[in-house]
Structure formats: C-alpha cells, structure tokens
SEPAKE-153191 format. One record per residue (C-alpha): residue number from 0; x, y, z. Coordinates in steps of 0.001 Angstrom, whole numbers. Example, Ala and Ser with C-alpha at 12.3 -4.5 7.8 and 13.67 -1.06 7.14 Angstrom:
DRENPA  resi       c1       c2       c3
DRENPA     0    12300    -4500     7800
DRENPA     1    13670    -1060     7140
***
This chain:
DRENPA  resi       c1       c2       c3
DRENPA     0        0        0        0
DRENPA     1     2497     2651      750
DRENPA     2     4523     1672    -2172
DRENPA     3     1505     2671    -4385
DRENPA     4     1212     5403    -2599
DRENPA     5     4635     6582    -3018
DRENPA     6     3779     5571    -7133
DRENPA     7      607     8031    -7295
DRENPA     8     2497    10907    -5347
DRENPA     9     5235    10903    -7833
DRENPA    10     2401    11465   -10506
DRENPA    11     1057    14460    -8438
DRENPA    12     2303    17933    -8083
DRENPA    13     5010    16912   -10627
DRENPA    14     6336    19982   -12483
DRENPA    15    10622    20619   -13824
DRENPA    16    11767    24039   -14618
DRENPA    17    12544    23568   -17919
DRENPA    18    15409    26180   -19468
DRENPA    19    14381    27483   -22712
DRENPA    20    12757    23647   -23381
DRENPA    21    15823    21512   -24082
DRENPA    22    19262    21031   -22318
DRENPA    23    21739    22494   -24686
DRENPA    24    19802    23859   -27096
DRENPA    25    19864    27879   -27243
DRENPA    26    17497    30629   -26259
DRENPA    27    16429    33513   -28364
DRENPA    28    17488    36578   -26938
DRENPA    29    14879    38650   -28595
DRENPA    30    11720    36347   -26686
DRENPA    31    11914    36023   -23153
DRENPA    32     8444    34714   -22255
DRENPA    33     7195    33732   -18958
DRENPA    34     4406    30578   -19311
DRENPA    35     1799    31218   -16930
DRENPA    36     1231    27392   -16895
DRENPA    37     4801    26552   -15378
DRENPA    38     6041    27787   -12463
DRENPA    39     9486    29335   -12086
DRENPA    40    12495    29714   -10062
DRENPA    41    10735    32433    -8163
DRENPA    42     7969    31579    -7760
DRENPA    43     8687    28356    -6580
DRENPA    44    10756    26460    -3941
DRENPA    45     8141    28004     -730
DRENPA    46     6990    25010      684
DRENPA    47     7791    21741     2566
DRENPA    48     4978    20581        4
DRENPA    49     6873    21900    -3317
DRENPA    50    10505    20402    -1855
DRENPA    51     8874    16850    -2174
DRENPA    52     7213    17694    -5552
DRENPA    53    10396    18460    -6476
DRENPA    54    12541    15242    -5637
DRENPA    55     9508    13289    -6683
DRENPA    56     9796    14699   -10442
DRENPA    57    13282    13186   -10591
DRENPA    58    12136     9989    -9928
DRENPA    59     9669    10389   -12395
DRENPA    60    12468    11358   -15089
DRENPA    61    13576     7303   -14412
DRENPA    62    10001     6276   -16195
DRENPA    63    10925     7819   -19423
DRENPA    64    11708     5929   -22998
DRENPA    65    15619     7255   -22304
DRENPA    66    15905     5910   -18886
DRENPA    67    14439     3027   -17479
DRENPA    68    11117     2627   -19795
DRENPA    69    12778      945   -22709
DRENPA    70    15002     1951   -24071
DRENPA    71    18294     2396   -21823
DRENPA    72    17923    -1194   -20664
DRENPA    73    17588    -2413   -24244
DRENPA    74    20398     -694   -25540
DRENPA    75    22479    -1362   -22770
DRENPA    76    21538    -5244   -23180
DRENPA    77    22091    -5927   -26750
DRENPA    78    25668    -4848   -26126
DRENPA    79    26497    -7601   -24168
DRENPA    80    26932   -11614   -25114
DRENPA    81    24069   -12577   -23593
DRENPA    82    21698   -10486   -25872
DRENPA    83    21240    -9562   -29124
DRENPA    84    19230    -7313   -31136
DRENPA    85    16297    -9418   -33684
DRENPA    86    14021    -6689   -34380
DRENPA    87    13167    -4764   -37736
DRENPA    88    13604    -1301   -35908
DRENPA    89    17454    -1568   -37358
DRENPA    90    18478      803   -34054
DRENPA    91    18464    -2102   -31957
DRENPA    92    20507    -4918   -33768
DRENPA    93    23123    -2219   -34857
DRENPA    94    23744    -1123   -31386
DRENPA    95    24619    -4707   -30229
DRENPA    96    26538    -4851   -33425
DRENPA    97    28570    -1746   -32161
DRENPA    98    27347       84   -35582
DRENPA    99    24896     2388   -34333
DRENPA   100    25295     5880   -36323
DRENPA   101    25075     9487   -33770
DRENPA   102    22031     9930   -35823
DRENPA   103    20448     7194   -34043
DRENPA   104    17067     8466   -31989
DRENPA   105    17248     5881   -29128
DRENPA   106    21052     6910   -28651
DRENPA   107    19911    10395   -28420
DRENPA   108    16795     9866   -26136
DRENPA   109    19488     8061   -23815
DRENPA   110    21599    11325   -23116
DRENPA   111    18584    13560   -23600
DRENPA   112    16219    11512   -20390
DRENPA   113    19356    11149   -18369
DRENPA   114    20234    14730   -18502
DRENPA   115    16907    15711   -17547
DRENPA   116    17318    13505   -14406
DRENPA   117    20298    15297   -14157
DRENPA   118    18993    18904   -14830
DRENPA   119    16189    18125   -12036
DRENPA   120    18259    16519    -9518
DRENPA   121    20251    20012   -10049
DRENPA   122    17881    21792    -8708
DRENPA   123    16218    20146    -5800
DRENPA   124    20233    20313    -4612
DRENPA   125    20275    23949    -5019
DRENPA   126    16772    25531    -4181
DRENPA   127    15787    22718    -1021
DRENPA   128    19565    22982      100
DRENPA   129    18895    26789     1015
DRENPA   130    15510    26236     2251
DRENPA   131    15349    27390     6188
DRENPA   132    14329    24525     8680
DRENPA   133    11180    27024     9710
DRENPA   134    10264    26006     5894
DRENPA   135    10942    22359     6237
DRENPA   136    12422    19899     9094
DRENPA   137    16511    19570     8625
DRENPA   138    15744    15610     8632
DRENPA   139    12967    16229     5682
DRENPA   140    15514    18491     3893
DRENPA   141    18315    16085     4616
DRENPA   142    16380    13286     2922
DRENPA   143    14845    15184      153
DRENPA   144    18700    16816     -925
DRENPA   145    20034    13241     -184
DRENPA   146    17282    11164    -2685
DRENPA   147    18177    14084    -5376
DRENPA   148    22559    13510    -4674
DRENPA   149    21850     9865    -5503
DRENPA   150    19685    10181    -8385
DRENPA   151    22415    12239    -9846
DRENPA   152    24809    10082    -9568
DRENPA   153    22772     7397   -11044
DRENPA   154    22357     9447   -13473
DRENPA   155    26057    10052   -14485
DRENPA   156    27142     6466   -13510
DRENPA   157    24301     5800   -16615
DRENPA   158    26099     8377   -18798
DRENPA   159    29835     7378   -17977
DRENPA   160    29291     4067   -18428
DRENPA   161    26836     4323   -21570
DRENPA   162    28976     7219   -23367
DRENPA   163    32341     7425   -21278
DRENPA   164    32329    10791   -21288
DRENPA   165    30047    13690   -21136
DRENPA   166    29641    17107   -19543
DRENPA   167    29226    17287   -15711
DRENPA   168    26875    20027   -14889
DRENPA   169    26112    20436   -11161
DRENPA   170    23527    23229   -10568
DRENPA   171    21433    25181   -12475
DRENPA   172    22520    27427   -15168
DRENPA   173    23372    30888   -13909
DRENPA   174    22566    32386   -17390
DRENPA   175    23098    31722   -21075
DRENPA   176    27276    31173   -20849
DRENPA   177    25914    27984   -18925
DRENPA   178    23565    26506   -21963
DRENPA   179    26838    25134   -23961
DRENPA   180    28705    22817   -21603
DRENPA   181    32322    21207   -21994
DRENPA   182    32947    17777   -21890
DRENPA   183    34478    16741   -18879
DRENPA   184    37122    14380   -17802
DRENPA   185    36621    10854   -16763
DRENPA   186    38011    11210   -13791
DRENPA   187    35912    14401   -12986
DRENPA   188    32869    12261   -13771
DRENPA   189    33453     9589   -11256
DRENPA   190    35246    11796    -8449
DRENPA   191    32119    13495    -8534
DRENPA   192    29751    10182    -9134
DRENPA   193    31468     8830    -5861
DRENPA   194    31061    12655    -4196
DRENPA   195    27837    12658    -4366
DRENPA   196    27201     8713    -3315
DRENPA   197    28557     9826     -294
DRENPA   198    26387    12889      650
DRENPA   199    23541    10283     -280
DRENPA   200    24818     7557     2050
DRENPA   201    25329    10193     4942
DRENPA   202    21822    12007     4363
DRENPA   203    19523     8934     3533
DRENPA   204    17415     6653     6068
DRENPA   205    17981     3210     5754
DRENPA   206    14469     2921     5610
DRENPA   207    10923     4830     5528
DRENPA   208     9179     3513     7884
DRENPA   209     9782     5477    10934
DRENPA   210    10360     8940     9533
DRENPA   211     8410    11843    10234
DRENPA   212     6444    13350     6743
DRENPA   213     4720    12716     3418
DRENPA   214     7301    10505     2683
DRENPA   215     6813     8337     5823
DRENPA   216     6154     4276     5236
DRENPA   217     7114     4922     1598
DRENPA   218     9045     2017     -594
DRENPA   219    10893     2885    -3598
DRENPA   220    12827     6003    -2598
DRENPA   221    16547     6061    -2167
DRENPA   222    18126     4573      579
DRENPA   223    21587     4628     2774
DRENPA   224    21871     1097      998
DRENPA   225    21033     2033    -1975
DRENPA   226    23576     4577    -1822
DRENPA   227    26167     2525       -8
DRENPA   228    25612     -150    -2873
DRENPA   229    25951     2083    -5811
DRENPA   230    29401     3555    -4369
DRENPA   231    30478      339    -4164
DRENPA   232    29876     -519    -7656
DRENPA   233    31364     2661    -9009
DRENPA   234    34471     1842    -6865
DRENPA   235    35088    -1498    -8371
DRENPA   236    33721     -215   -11860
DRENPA   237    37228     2101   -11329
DRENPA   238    38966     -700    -9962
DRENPA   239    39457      779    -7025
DRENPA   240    39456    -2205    -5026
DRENPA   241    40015    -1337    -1354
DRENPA   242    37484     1559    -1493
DRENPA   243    35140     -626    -3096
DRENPA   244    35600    -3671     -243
DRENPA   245    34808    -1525     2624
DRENPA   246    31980     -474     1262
DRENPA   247    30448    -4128      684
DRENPA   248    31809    -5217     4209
DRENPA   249    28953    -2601     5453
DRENPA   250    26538    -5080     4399
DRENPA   251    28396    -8539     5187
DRENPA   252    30483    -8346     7835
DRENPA   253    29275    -7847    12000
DRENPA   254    29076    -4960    13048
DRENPA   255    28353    -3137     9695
DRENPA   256    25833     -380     9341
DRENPA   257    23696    -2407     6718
DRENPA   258    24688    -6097     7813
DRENPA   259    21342    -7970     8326
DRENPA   260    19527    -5092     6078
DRENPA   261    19408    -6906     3128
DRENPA   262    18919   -11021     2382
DRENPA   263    19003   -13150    -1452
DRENPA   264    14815   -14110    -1712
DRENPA   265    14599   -17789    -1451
DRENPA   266    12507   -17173    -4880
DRENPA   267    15269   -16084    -7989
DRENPA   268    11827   -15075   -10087
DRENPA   269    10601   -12852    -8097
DRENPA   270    13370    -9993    -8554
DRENPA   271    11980    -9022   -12049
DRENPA   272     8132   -10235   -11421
DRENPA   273     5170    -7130   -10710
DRENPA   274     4443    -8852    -7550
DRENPA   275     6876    -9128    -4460
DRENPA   276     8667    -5640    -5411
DRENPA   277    11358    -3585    -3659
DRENPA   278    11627    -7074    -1456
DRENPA   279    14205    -8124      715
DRENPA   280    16875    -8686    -2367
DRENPA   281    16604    -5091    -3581
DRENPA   282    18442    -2114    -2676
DRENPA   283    17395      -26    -5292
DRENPA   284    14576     -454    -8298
DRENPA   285    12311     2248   -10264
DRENPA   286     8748     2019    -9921
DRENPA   287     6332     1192   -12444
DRENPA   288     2830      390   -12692
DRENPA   289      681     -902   -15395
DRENPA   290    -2578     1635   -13817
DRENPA   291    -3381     5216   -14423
DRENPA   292    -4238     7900   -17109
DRENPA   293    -4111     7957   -20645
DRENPA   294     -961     9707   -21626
DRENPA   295     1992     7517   -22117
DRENPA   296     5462     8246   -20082
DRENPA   297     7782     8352   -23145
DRENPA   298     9067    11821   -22354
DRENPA   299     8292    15282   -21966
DRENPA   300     6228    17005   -18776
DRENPA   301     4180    14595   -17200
DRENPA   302      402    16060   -16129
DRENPA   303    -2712    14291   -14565
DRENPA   304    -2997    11712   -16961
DRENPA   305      393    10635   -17082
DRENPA   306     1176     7074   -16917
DRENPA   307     3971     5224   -15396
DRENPA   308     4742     1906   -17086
DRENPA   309     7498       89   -18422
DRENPA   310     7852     -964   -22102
DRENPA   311    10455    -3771   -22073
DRENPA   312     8184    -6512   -20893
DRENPA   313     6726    -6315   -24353
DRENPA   314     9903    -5529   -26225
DRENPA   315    12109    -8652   -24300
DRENPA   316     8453   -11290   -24677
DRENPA   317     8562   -13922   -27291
DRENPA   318     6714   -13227   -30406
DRENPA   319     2519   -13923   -29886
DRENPA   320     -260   -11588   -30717
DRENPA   321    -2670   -12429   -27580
DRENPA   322      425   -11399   -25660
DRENPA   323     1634    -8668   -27602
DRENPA   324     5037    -9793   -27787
DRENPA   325     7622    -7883   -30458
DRENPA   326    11103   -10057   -29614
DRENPA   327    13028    -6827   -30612
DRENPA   328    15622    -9067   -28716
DRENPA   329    16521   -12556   -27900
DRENPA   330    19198   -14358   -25548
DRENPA   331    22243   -15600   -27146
DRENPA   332    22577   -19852   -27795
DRENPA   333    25835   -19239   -25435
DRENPA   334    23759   -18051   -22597
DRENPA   335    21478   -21165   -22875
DRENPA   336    24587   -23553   -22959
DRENPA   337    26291   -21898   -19854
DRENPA   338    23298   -22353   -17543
DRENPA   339    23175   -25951   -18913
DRENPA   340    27011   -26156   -18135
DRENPA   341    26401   -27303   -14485
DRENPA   342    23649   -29619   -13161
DRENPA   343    22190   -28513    -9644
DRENPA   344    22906   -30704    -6323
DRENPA   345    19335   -32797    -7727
DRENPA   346    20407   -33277   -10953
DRENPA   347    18448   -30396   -12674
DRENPA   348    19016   -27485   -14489
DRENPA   349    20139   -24269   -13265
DRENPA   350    16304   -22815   -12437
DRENPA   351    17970   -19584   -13425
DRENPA   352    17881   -20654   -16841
DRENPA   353    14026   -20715   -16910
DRENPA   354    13824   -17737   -15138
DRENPA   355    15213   -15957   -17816
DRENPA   356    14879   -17541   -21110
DRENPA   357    11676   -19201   -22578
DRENPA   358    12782   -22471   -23855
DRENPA   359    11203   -25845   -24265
DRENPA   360    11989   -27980   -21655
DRENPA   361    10040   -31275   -21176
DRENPA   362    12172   -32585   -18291
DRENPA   363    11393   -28903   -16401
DRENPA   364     7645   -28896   -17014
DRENPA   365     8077   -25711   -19586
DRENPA   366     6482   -26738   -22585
DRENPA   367     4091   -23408   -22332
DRENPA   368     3927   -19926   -23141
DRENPA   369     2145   -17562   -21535
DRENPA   370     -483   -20144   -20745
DRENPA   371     -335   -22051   -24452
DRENPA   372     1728   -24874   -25331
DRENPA   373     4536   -24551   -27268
DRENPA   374     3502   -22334   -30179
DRENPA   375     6710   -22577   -32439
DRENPA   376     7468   -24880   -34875
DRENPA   377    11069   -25301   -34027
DRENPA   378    11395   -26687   -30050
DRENPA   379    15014   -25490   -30022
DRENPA   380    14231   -21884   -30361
DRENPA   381    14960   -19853   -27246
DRENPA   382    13245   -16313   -25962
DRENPA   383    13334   -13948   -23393
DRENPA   384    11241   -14690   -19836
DRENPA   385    12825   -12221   -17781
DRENPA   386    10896    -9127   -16933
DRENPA   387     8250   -10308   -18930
DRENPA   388     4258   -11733   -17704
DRENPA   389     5277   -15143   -18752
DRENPA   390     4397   -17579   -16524
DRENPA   391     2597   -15240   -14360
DRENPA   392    -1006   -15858   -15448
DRENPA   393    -1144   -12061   -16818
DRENPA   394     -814   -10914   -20497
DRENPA   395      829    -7757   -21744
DRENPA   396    -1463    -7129   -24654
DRENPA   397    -1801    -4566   -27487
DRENPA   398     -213    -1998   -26380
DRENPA   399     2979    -1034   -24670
DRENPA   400     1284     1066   -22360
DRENPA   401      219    -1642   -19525
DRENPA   402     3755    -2874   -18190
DRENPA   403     4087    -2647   -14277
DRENPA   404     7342    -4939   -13422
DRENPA   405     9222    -2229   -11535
DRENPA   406    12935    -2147   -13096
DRENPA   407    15765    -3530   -10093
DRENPA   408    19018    -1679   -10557
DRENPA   409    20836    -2990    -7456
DRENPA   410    20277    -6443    -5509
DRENPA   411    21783    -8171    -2679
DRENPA   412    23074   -10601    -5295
DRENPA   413    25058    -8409    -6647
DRENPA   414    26717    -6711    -3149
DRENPA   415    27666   -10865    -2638
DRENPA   416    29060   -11390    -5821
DRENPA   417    31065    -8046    -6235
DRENPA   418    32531    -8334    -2528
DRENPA   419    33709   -11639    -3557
DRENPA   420    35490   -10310    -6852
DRENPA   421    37128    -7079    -4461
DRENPA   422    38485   -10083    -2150
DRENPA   423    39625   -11795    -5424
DRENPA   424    41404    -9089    -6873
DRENPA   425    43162    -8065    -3376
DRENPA   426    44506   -11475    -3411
DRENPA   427    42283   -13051     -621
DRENPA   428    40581   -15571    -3043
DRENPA   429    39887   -17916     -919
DRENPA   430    37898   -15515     1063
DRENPA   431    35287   -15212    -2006
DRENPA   432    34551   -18474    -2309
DRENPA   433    31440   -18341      962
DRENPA   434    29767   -14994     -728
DRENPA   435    29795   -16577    -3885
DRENPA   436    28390   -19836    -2705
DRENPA   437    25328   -18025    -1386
DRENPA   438    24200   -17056    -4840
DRENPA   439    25092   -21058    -6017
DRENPA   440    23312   -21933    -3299
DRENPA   441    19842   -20674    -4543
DRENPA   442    19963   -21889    -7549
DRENPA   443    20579   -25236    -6092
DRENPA   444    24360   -25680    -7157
DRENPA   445    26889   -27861    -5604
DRENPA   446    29782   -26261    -3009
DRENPA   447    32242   -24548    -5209
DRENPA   448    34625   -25059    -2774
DRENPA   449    34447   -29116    -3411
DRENPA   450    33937   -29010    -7389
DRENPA   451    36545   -26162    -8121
DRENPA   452    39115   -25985    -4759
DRENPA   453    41747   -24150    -4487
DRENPA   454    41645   -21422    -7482
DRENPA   455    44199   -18791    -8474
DRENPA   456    43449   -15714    -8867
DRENPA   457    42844   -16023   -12691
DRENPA   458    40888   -18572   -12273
DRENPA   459    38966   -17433    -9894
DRENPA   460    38451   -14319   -12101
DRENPA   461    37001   -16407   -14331
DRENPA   462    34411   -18461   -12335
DRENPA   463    33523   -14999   -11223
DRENPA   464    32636   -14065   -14661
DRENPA   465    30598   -16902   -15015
DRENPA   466    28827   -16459   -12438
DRENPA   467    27849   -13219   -12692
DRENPA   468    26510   -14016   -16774
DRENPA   469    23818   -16504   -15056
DRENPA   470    23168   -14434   -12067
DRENPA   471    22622   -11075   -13405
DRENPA   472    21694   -12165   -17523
DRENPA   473    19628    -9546   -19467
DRENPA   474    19737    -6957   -16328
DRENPA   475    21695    -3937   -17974
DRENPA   476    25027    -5192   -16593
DRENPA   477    26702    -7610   -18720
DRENPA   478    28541    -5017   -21003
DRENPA   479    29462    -3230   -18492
DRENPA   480    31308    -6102   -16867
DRENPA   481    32979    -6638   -20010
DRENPA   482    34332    -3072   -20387
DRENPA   483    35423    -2982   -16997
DRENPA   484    37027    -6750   -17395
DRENPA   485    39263    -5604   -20259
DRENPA   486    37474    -8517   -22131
DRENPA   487    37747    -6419   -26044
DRENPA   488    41362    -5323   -25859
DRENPA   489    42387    -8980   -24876
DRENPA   490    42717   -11133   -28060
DRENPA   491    41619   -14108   -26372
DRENPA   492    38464   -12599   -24244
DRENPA   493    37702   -11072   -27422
DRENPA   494    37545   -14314   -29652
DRENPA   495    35249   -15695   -26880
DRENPA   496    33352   -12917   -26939
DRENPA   497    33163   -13259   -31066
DRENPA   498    32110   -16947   -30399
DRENPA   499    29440   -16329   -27940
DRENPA   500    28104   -13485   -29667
DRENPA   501    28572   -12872   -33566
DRENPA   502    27480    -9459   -33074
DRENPA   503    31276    -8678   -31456
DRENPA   504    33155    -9551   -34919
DRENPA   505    31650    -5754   -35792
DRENPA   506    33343    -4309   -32566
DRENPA   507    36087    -2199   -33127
DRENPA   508    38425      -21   -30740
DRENPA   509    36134     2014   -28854
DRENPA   510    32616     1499   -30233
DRENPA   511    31947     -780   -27460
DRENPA   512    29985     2888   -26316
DRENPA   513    26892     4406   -28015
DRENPA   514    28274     7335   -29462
DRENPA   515    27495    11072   -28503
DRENPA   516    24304    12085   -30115
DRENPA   517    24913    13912   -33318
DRENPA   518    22105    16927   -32670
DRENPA   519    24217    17457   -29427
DRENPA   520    27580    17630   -30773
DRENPA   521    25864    19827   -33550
DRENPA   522    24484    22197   -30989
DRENPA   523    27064    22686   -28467
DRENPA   524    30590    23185   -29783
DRENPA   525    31564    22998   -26634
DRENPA   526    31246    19296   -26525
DRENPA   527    34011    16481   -27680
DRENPA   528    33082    13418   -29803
DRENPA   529    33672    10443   -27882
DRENPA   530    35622     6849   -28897
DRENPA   531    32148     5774   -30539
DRENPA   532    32050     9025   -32513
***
C-alpha cells in the first residue's frame, strides 16, 4: 500500500523548470516569455509541500523511454553476449553490433532523459539545500537533498558508463554562458559520481518507515543502501578495489551499518516479477505500474494523466499476438549452454535458466507460453522470460502502455558477488569463495569449494565471470562487466566474446559505447566526440 502510494504521489504535483525547453539547445534573446502554466524559479521552492514535488519529479524522469522505460535497458543489453538485437527497428541490432550511427534516436533519447534527471536533480540540490528549517524539518531536507545527490549520480554512472564521457553540470545554469557545456574528464565524472554517493549515504534513512512526513512508510525512494551499494559498484567499476571492499563489508560483515539489512529471496523469479517488489533482495529499483491515465510516459512534462509503465516486458516477450510480444531481442545460444554447463545438487538445471529464457523444456515442465503450449514450430528456439508476464497468469497485450514490473538496478546478489570479486582481486581468493556460494546456493548448485578448490586468482576471475553471466543475464550489466574486465582489448576474451556473440566480430576499438548524439555535438561546440564518434 504505501509503495503505491509513493507511485501516485510521484504522478502528483510533478512539475521541472525547464530552461528554454531543451538542455543544450539555445534561447532567443529577442523572446523572453514567462508561461503562466509553469512555475518558475521564483515563484517556486516556498513550501515543505513543493521540496517533495520536487525530488519526486526526478524519480519520475527514471520512467521515461531514455531511462528506465525501454530503451536504456535495451540498448544497454544488446551490447552484451548474452543479448542480441532481432528486431526490424534496425536501431536495436546495430547497437549490439557496435554500428549504431550518432544519428540514431534511441542513442539520443538516452543522453537527452538522463540529462533531464540530471537537470532536475540540479535543482532540488540547489533551491531545497537553502531552504530554512522554519520552511521544512533539517531531517525532511536532509532526505529530500540526499534522494536528489543519488539520483544524480545514477544518473552520471548511466552516462559514464553508456557514453564514457560527457559534460558534468552540477547546478542550475546561472545564465546563457551555462547553456553550452564542456565535456568533462573521466576522472571528474566519477570523483564526482562517488562525491555525491557519499552525501547520499550520509543524508539517507535506511528505511521509511519510521520517519516523520509525506514521505513516511514509503518504498521505492533512495536509501543509505542504496547509496552505499551504488558507491560500491562505481568503486570497483574504477577498480578501485580497497574503497570498493569496505563499502560491501557494510553489508556482510558484524558490526556493519547495513549487515542484516538486506537477504538473497529464497525465490530467484521474483526480482523481475510485478508482484513481491522492492523485497528483501533489492536495494534499489524504479517504480512502475501498469494503472493510471491515458498519456503515455515516453518523455516530456508529465500532467494528470500521465502514466507510469514500463515498455520492455513487451519488447524482451517472445513473439505472440494475444500477448503482444515484439522479440526486438533474444538471448544468445551461449547463454542457454552456460546455464546448462552445471547440473544442480538434484540433478536439474540451473532454475535460473528458466527464469530468464523461454525455452522448451520437457524434463522442467516448460512446454508453455504464456499459458499455451509450445507455439513454435522449431522446439530449439529460445526467448526472453525475464521481466516479462510469462508464466505469471497475466498478459501484456496490445499496447505497450500496460507494463508494471518495476525495473531492479541494485540487488543483494550483486553486493555478494562483487565483494567476492574485491576479495579476489586483493589477493584473498579464498575468502570469495562463501559470498559466492550463497548465490550457487539458490539456484541449487553444488559447493564450489568441493567441485573447483583451491583457485588462483585467474581462475577465480574467471568463475567470477561466469557467475555473474547466469546471475545477473539480461539486467543492464553484462557489457558493463565486459568493459570494466578488459574482455575487447584482450585477443583471447575477445575471440570468446566473437564466439558467444557474432554481433562482437563488428566491434572495433572504442565502439563498445553508443556514441554522442549527433544533434548534441551539432548544438554545443563545446562538446568532444567520444571513442564511438
């Protein structure tokens, strides 16, 4: 209940102050007209009331086609080895082919969504930062500021990673000098990613349930752990290994501020399912809901009858008209094998595998889709389950505009498996091998200790890399693992790569990013093309 709460107050009292309409483009100097229908700086920024409307329109920039609607997640999927582009909208098989042209408008909508979670976050920092505590509590203010520092950073973790780098733009523009941007340094990017991680971790709850205003009671919103995760992750994205290790020992080890917080659900299926959300397992995941008005979320201002639903569940489903699904992608033949590599302590499959992949099965008791049996002609054809209504006796049909399956950035899972790859690369393998048993352990896998004893730390490396393919398949992180790995400027990662995915014998030196949006570079001449350009 108060999670649908929290869901029909972001869709409420939503406004963003919107700087002559988009983020770089420029503003006639000869019209400077106020629109009565929009608030402005002014105006605004009064109330206790308006500081929550505020932080609550950043969340809604998450539920747009650039974010977290459909398509940053399919973008960011197709690029790995575990997912490929098969539909006719070319966009989305050359971007897992590492073709995509700047000219490409789901590249574009990318920077242009995350930059308006950026441009919003910017301002709840500035205007409810100076608000007076006879205006709103300090422990209101300290949450609202804090939920805004960590949705930025999200934000630029999304960009850094996505387009390596991009301009870092930190408050409001003071006046038109700000409009054009430079592009800024990696390392400014992250230094600032793990900055404001930090003010998040120090300002957030670690939960909603006992504080004192609207907010109180309220799943969904930003957490300590949330924000203790996500600095984490950026520290071992940077390889910076001991930062990134004390972080993760907050949630594993006695005594820590978060140990006990979090716990794996005994069920892997119900991390990407529209029942049993922001559970136990997740630290972090944008909310969606298949109910409300009649204008879709795709971008722009939302208003009353703004929606807030997620598109990939019919973009990822198998093909079917009574279920409305497109199969703009499909998981790769390698990711089948590898969760048929190992056979669970009873003999079985990895139950992973039909988590995320349709498949026929006989000897599982999968022989169905969405309710029918098998309705292909070839039994060794393989689609995508996760994050779809298969199996969940609901059907997404005719439209994209009824998806609820809130998106989960950040689970437990991943804390386990990412502590054990810190210990790994500090040289304390044999330290790893307990957190990543409790991830084998749910899916029903023998003690890796017994089947695989004694690894180096190259070995271990890669058992870690398998591991994380089956845990985390199709969930926006594979190609980001790869990057990080080293994986394409290693001969021999890359020709695995090239033989799990065919898409990689396109990739060449630096395309493994989408490239920076041509309309932007075109705008601001401020702004340097990127490796992808």
């Amino acid at each position: 209940m108060e999670t649908l709460r929290f869901k029909k107050a972001m869709k409420k009292l939503i406004y963003s102050l919107v700087v002559c309409g988009m983020l770089f483009t420029a503003c006639d100097k000869k019209l400077e007209l106020a629109n009565p229908n929009y608030p402005t700086t002014a105006s605004y920024w009064k109330t206790s009331d308006e500081a929550f409307a505020g932080i609550n329109a950043v969340y809604n920039a998450l539920a747009l086609e650039g974010t977290y609607t459909r398509s940053f997640p399919g973008l960011t999927d197709s690029r790995g080895d575990d997912f490929y582009g098969s539909s006719p909208w070319t966009d989305l098989v050359l971007t897992g082919r590492f073709t995509i042209p700047s000219t490409s408008a789901p590249v574009s909508w990318i920077w242009r969504d995350h930059f308006i979670v950026v441009n919003r976050a910017n301002q709840v920092i500035e205007f409810v930062g100076k608000m007076s505590s006879d205006v709103i509590a300090d422990d209101a203010k300290n949450r609202v500021v804090g939920q805004a520092y960590f949705l930025r950073a999200l934000a630029y973790y999304n960009l850094a990673t996505t387009f390596k780098t991009v301009p870092l733009i930190t408050g409001p523009p003071a006046d038109q000098n700000d409009y054009f941007p430079a592009t800024a340094t990696e390392d400014a990017i992250w230094n600032q990613i793990f900055e404001d991680l930090k003010a998040a971790e120090s300002m957030l709850p670690i939960s909603y349930a006992n504080v004192v205003g609207p907010d109180q009671g309220q799943k969904g919103r930003a957490t300590k752990g949330a924000a203790a995760g996500v600095l984490g992750k950026a520290y071992l994205y940077r390889k910076q290994y001991d930062l990134a290790a004390k972080q993760f020992e907050k949630f594993l080890l006695a005594g820590g501020a978060l140990n006990g917080v979090y716990s794996l659900m005994p069920n892997y299926r119900d991390n990407f399912k529209s029942v049993n959300e922001n559970n136990a397992e997740s630290l972090f995941e944008v909310q969606f809901t298949a109910e409300g008005g009649t204008d879709g979320n795709w971008t722009g201002e939302p208003n009353v009858n703004w929606r807030q639903f997620e598109g990939i569940s019919v973009t990822y489903a198998p093909p079917g008209e009574s279920w409305g699904g497109f199969k703009d992608y499909q998981p790769t033949r390698w990711l089948y094998n590898e969760y048929k590599s190992e056979a669970t302590v009873d003999g079985k499959s990895d139950p992973r595998l039909l988590a995320t992949i349709t498949s026929y099965e006989p000897a599982d008791n999968s022989t169905t889709v969405y309710g029918l049996a098998w309705p292909y002609s070839n039994t060794s054809d393989i689609y995508t389950r996760k994050y779809t209504y298969d199996g969940l006796g609901l059907h997404q049909k005719e439209t994209f505009e009824t998806g609820g399956i809130n998106y989960r950035i950040l689970r437990y899972a991943d804390i386990l498996l990412m502590y054990a790859e810190t210990l790994n690369e500090l040289n304390r393998t044999a330290e790893a091998y307990p957190f990543i048993q409790q991830v084998r352990t749910r899916a029903k896998l023998p003690n890796l200790a017994t089947v695989k004893p004694n690894m180096n730390k190259t070995q271990m490396r890669d058992q870690i890399a398998h591991e994380r393919a089956l845990e985390f398949a199709i969930e926006g992180q594979r190609i980001n693992d790869i990057i990080r790995w080293g994986w394409l400027y290693d001969p021999a990662k890359l020709a695995e790569l090239k033989l799990h995915d065919t898409d990689f014998n396109s990739w060449q030196p630096g395309k493994e990013y989408l490239p920076i949006p041509f309309g932007e570079l075109n705008t601001n001449k401020n702004l340097s093309p990127n490796p992808a350009n």
